[in-house]
C-alpha positions as CSV (number, residue, x, y, z in Angstrom):
1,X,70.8,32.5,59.2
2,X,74.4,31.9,59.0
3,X,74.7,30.1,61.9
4,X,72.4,27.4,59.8
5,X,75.0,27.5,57.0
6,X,78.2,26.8,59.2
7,X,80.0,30.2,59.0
8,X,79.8,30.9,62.9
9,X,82.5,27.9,63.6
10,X,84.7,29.3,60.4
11,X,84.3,33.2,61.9
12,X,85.6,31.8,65.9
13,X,88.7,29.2,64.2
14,X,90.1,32.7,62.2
15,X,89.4,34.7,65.4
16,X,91.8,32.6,67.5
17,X,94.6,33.3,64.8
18,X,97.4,35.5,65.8
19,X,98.5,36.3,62.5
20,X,96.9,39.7,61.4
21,X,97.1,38.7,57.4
22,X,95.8,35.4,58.1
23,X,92.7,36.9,59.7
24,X,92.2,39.2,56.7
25,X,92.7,36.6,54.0
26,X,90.0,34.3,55.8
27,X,87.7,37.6,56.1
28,X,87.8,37.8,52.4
29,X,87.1,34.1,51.7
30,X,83.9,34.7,53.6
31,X,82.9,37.7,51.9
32,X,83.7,35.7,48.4
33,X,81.6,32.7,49.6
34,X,78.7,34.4,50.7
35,X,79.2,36.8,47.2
36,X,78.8,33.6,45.5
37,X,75.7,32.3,47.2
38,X,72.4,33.3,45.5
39,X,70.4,36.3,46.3
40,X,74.2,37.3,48.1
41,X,73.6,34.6,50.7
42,X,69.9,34.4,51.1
43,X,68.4,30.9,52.1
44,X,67.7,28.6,49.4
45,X,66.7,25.7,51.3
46,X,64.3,23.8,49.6
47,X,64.9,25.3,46.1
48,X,66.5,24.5,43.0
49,X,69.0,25.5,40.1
50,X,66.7,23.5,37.5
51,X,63.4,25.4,37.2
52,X,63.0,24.8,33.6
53,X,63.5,21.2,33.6
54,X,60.1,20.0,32.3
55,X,58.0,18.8,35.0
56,X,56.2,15.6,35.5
57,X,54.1,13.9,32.5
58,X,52.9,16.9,30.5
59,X,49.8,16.3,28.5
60,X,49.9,16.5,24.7
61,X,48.7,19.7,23.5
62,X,46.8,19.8,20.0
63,X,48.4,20.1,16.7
64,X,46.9,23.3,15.9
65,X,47.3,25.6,19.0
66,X,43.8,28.4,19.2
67,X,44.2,31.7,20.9
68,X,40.9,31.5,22.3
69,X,40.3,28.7,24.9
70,X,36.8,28.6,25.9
71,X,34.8,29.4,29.2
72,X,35.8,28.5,32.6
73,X,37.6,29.2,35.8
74,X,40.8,30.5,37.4
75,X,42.0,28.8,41.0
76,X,42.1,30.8,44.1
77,X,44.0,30.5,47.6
78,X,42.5,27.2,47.9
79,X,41.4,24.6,45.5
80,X,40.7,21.0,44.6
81,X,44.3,20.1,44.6
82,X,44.5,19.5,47.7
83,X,41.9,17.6,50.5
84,X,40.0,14.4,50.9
85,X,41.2,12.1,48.2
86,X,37.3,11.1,47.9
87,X,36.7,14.7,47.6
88,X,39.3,15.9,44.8
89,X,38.7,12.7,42.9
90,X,34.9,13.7,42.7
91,X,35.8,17.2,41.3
92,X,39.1,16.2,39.2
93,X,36.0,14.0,37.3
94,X,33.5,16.3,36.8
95,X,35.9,18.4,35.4
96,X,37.0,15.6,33.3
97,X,33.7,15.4,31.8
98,X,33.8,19.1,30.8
99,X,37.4,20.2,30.0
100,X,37.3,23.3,31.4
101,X,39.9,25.7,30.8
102,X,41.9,26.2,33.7
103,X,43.9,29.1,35.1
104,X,46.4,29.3,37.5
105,X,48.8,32.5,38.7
106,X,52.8,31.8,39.7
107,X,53.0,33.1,42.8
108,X,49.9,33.6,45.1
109,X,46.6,32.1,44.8
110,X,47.8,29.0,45.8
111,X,51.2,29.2,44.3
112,X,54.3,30.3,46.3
113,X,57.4,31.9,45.2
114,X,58.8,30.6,41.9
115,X,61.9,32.0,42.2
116,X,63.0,33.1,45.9
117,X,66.6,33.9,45.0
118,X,67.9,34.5,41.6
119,X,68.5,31.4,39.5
120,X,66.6,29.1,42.7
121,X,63.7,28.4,41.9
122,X,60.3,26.5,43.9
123,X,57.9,25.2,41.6
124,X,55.9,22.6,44.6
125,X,52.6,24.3,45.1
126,X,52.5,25.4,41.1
127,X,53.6,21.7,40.3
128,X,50.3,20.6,41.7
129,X,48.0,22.6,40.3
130,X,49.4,22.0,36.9
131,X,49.0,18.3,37.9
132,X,45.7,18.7,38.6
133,X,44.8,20.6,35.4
134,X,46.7,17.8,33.5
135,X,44.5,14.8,35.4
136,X,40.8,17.0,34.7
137,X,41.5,17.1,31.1
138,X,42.1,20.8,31.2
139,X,43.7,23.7,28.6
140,X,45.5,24.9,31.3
141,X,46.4,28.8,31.2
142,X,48.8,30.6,33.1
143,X,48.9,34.3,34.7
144,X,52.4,35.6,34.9
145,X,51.5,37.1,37.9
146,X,53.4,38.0,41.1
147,X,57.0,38.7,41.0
148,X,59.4,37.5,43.6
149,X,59.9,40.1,46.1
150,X,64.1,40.2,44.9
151,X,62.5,42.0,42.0
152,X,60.7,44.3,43.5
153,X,62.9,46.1,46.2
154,X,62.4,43.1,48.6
155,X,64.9,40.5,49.9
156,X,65.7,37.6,48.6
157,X,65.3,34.0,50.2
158,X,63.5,31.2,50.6
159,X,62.1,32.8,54.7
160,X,61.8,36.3,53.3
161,X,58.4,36.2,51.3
162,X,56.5,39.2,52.5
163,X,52.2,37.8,51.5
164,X,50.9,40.9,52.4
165,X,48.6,42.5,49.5
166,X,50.5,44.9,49.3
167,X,53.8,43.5,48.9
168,X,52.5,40.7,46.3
169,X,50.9,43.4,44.5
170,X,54.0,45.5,44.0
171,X,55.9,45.1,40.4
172,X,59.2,44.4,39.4
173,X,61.5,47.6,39.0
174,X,62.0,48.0,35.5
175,X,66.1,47.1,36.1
176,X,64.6,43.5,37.2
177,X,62.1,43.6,34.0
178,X,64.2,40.7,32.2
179,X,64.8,39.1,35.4
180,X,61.2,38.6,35.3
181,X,61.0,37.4,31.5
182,X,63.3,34.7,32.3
183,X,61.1,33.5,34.7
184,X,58.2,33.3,32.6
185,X,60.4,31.4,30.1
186,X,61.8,29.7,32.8
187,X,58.0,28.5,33.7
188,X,56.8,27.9,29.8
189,X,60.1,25.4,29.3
190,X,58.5,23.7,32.9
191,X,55.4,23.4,31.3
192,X,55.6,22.4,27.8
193,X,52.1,21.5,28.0
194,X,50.8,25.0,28.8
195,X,50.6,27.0,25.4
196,X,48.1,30.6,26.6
197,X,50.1,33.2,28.9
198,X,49.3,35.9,30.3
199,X,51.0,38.8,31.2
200,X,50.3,40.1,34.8
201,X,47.1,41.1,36.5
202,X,45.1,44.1,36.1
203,X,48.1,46.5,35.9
204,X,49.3,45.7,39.9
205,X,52.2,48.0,40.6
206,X,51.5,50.4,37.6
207,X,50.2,53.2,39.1
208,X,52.0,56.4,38.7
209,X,50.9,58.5,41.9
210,X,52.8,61.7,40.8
211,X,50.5,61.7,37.0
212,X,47.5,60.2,38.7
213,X,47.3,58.2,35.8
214,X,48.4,54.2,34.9
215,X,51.9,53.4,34.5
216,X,51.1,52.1,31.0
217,X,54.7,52.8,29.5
218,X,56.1,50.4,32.1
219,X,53.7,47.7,31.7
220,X,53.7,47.5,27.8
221,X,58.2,47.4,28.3
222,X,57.4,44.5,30.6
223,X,54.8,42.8,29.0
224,X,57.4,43.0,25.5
225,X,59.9,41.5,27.5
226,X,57.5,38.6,28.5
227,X,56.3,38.0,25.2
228,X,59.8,38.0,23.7
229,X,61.0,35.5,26.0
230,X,58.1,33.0,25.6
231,X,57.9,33.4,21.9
232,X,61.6,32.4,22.1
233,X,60.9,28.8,24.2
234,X,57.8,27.9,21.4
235,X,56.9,30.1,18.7
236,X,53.3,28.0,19.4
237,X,53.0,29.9,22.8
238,X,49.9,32.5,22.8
239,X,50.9,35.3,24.6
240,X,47.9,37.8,25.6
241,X,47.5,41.3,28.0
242,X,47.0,44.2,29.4
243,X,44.6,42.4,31.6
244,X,43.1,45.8,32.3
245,X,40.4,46.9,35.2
246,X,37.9,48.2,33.2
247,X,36.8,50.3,35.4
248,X,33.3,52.5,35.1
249,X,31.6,55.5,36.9
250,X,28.5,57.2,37.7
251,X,27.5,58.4,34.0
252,X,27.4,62.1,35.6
253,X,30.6,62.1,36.8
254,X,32.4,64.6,35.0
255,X,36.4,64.1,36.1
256,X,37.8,61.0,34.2
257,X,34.5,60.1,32.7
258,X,34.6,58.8,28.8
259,X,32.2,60.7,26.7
260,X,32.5,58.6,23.6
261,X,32.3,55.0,25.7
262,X,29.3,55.3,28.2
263,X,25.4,53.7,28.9
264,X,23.3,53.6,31.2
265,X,25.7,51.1,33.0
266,X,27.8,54.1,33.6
267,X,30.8,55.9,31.9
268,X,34.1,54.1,31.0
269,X,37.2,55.8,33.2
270,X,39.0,57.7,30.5
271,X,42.5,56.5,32.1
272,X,41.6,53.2,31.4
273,X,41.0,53.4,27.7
274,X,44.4,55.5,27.4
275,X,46.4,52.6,28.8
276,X,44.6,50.5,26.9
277,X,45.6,52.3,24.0
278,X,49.1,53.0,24.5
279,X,49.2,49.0,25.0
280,X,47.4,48.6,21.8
281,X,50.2,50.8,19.9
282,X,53.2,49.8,21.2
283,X,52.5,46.3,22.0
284,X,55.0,43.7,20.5
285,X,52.4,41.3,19.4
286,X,49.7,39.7,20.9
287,X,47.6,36.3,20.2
288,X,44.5,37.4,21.7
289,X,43.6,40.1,23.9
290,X,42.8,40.3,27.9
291,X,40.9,42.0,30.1
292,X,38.7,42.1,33.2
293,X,35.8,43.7,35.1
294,X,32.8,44.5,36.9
295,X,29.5,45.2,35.6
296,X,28.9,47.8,38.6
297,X,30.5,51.3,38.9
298,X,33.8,51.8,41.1
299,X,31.6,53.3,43.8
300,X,29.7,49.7,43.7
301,X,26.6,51.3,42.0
302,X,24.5,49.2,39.4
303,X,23.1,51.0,36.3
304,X,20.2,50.7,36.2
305,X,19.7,47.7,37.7
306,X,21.7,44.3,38.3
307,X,20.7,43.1,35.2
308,X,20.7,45.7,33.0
309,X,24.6,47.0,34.5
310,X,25.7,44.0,32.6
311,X,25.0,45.7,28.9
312,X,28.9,47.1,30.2
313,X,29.9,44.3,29.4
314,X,28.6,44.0,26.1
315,X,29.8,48.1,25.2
316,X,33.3,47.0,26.4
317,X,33.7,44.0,24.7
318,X,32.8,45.3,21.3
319,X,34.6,48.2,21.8
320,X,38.0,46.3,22.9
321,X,37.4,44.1,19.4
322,X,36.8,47.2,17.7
323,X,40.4,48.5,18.6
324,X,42.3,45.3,18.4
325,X,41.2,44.8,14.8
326,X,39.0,41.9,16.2
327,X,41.7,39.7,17.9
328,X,39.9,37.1,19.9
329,X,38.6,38.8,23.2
330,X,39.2,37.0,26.9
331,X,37.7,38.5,30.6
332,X,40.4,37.3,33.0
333,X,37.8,38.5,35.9
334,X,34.1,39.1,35.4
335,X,32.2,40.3,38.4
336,X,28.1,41.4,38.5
337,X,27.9,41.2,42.3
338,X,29.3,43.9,44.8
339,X,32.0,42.5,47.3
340,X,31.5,43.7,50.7
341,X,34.5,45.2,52.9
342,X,36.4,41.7,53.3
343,X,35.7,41.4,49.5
344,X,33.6,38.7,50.4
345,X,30.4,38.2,47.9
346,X,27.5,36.6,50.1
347,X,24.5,39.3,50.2
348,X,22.2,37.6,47.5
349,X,20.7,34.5,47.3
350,X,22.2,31.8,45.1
351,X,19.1,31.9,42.4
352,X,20.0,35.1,42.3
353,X,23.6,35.1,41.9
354,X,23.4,32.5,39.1
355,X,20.8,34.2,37.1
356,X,22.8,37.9,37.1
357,X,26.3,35.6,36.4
358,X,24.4,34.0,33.2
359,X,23.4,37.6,32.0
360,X,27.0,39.1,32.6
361,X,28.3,35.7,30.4
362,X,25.7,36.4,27.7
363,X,26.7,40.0,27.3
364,X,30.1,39.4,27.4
365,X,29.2,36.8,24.3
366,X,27.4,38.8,22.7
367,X,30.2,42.0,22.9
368,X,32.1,39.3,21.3
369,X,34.1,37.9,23.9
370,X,35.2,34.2,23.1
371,X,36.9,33.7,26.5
372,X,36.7,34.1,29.6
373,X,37.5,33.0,33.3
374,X,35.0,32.4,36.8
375,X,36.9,33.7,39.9
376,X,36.3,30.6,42.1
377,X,35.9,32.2,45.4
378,X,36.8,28.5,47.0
379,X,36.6,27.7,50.7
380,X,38.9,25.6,52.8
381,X,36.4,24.2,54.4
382,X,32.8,23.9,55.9
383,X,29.5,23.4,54.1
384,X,28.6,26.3,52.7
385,X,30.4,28.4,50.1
386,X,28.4,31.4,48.2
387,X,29.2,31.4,44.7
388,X,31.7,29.0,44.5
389,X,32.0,25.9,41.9
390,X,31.8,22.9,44.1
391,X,32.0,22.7,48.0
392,X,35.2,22.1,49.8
393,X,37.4,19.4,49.6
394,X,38.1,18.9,53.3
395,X,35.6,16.4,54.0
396,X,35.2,12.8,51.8
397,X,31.7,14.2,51.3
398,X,33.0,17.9,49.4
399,X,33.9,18.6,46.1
400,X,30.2,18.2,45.2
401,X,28.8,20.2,42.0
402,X,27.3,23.4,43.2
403,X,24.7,25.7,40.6
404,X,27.6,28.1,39.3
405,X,29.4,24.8,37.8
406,X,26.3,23.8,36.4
407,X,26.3,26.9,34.5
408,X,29.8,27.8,33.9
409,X,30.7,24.3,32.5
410,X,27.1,23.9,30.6
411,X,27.9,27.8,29.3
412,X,31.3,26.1,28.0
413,X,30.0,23.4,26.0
414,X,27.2,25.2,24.7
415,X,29.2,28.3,23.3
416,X,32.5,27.6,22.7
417,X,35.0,29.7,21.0
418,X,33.4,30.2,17.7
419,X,29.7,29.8,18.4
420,X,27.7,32.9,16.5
421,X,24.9,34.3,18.9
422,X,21.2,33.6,16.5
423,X,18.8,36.1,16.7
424,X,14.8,34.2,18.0
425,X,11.8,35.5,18.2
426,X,10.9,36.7,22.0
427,X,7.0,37.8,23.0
428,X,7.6,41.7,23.4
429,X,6.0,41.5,26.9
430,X,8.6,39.4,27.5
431,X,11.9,41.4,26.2
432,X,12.2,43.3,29.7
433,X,12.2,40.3,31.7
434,X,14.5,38.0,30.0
435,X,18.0,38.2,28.5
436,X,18.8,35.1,26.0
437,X,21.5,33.9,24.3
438,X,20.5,31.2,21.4
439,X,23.6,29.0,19.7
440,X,22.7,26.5,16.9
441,X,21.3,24.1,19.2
442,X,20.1,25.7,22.2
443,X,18.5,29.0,23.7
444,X,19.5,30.2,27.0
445,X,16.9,32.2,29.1
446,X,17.1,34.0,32.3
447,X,13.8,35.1,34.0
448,X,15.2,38.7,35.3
449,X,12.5,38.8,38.1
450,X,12.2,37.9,41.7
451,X,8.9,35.9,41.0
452,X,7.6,33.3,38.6
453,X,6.7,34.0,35.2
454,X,5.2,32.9,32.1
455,X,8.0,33.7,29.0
456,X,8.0,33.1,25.0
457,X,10.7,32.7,23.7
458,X,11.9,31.0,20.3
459,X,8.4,29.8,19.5
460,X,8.2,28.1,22.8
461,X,5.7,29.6,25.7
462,X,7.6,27.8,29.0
463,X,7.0,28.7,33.4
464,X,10.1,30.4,34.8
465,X,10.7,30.3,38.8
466,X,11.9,33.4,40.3
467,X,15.5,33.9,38.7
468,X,15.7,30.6,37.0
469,X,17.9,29.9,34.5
470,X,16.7,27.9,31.6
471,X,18.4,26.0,28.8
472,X,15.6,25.1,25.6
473,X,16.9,22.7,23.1
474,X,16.2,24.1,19.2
């Protein structure tokens, strides 16, 4: 590494000196320069001192500025961003037709380090995807989530990014807590356009081993910190967290089990709800509130059944309002299907996978959720791709529309933020095998079985295929 910088030729000319002092003066001008040099001389090729210069042409947000954004979907490892030009065009329009929120982390997912040294920054991969939100008509959001591994106990530099899970799941040490504010301001004055933050991703870091419990002290100083700094770019900014796991368990579990916040679904992991509450207290402010989850237990169980495990997310939501005093509610992450040990989700069939997705978004609406964001499990290439929004974009022939767009970006027009859930009539032999959701307009269905039935709902006596999903017009 020095070497690459020149100091090698400077080290051999002061060797050949005779002069003792001389040596040691030029011995202190190196250890001055390299002092000076970000990071104490890390590499900071490739970066630069101007992070916060606003980037690119940034879209004109609305007058009014809403802390709730609507349904639809955060981007993964890989994305539309980048492929066949035929292939991300044909995505960048349907999502042009839709607006779909958008939400992209800082650093991983896609994104590399912000900020490899202090004060250098490297903005290329998020600068795309912010592009790309900006050409699909998006309300682009942003997760403050990793931290650059300087603040976190790791070295600084532009060839010193450690990827592993564990490493970009470690969190800044609380002396590098403002450190990581600025860089969240540092990314809000980048992005003028962007106006919903939020702070970090399902408490990454914040476990204290030696209480057993959530580091929720630590996160609530950090988040404070964050939303301090934003507020400061653009009192317009909404600024929203914990973006709490909300995890569950086996309803006879005794250790860590709620016994005030439990179903059939399972019991609420008391840990949970206490960080959630010392949040709650202490916060600084917040515009709306985050969170995220599964509709299954930790151990992977579903509660009574897939269907029925998604009432969790119903329980959760309205209890989450309840203590908030009703500030809009987003899920970050919602998940209904069990990931297998690569955290891959591929062991049901797409009918199926739909159809248990559009009862975990009806619940989630009708806990009183207002917001909330698909994990797009994206490919980098091939044909197929379970449960993803639209194939890849390696081929001209990808990027094509796959059932989970249909119903996350249809879910989005039909109840956005706002939208209050009507009560219709359904034929009680039907109740067990359908969950609904009816807006002003229109009356989502979802046939619960694994065969075709006959259902009656809203006055209306329709044929359902074997988990079909089904939008009626009022």
């Amino acid at each position: 590494m020095m070497g690459r910088h020149g100091w090698d030729s400077w080290a051999r000319r002061w060797r050949l000196t005779a002069l003792l002092g001389v040596g040691v003066a030029a011995l202190a001008l190196v250890v001055t320069l390299i002092s000076t040099l970000p990071g104490n001389g890390a590499s900071t090729r490739g970066t630069t001192r101007d992070g916060g210069t606003v980037h690119g042409t940034p879209a004109t947000p609305p007058e009014v500025t809403r802390p709730d954004v609507g349904w639809g979907f955060t981007h993964t490892q890989y994305s539309a961003d980048e492929g066949s030009s035929a292939a991300t065009a044909r995505v960048e329009g349907a999502l042009s037709r839709t607006a779909l929120p958008q939400n992209q982390h800082i650093m991983g997912w896609g994104a590399g380090n912000p900020e490899p040294a202090k004060g250098r920054y490297d903005f290329t991969e998020m600068d795309r995807r912010i592009d790309f939100m900006r050409a699909s008509g998006a309300t682009p959001v942003v997760t403050l989530c990793c931290a650059p591994d300087w603040m976190k106990g790791g070295r600084a530099g532009t060839d010193a990014t450690d990827w592993s899970q564990s490493a970009l799941e470690t969190a800044p040490t609380p002396d590098h807590y403002k450190d990581f504010a600025a860089l969240a301001a540092t990314v809000a004055r980048r992005y003028p356009d962007v106006r919903h933050f939020i702070v970090w991703n399902e408490f990454k870091g914040f476990w204290n081993d030696s209480r057993a419990r959530w580091d929720y002290e630590g996160y609530t100083e950090l988040y404070n910190l964050v939303y301090g700094a934003l507020k400061q770019v653009d009192d317009k900014i909404m600024v929203g967290g914990p973006y709490l796991v909300m995890d569950s368990v086996d309803p006879r579990q005794k250790q860590d089990a709620s016994t005030t916040l439990r179903g059939a679904w399972g019991a609420m992991d008391q840990r949970v709800l206490d960080a959630f509450a010392y949040w709650n207290q202490h916060k600084a402010g917040a515009d709306f509130v985050v969170v995220d989850g599964s509709s299954y237990t930790k151990d992977d169980d579903l509660l009574p059944d897939e269907f029925a495990a998604t009432d969790k997310f119903t329980a959760v939501s309205a209890w989450v309002r309840r203590q908030t005093r009703d500030l809009p509610l987003w899920w970050a992450e919602y998940y209904v299907e069990p990931a297998d040990g690569n955290d891959n989700r591929k062991g049901w069939t797409e009918d199926h996978r739909v159809a248990v997705q559009a009862a975990g978004m009806i619940a989630m609406v009708s806990g009183g959720a207002s917001s909330g964001f698909y994990w797009n499990p994206e490919e980098r290439k091939g044909t197929g791709c379970a449960g993803c929004l639209w194939t890849p974009t390696d081929t001209p022939g990808g990027g094509r529309a796959l059932p989970m767009y249909d119903l996350v970006s249809r879910f989005g027009k039909e109840f956005p933020p706002g939208t209050t859930p009507r009560t219709v009539p359904i034929a009680r032999d039907d109740v067990p095998n359908v969950r609904v959701l009816a807006g002003d307009k229109v009356v989502l269905v979802v046939n619960t079985l694994n065969r075709p039935i006959s259902a009656q709902v809203d006055g209306k006596r329709f044929d359902m295929r074997a988990y079909e999903v089904k939008w009626l017009q009022r």
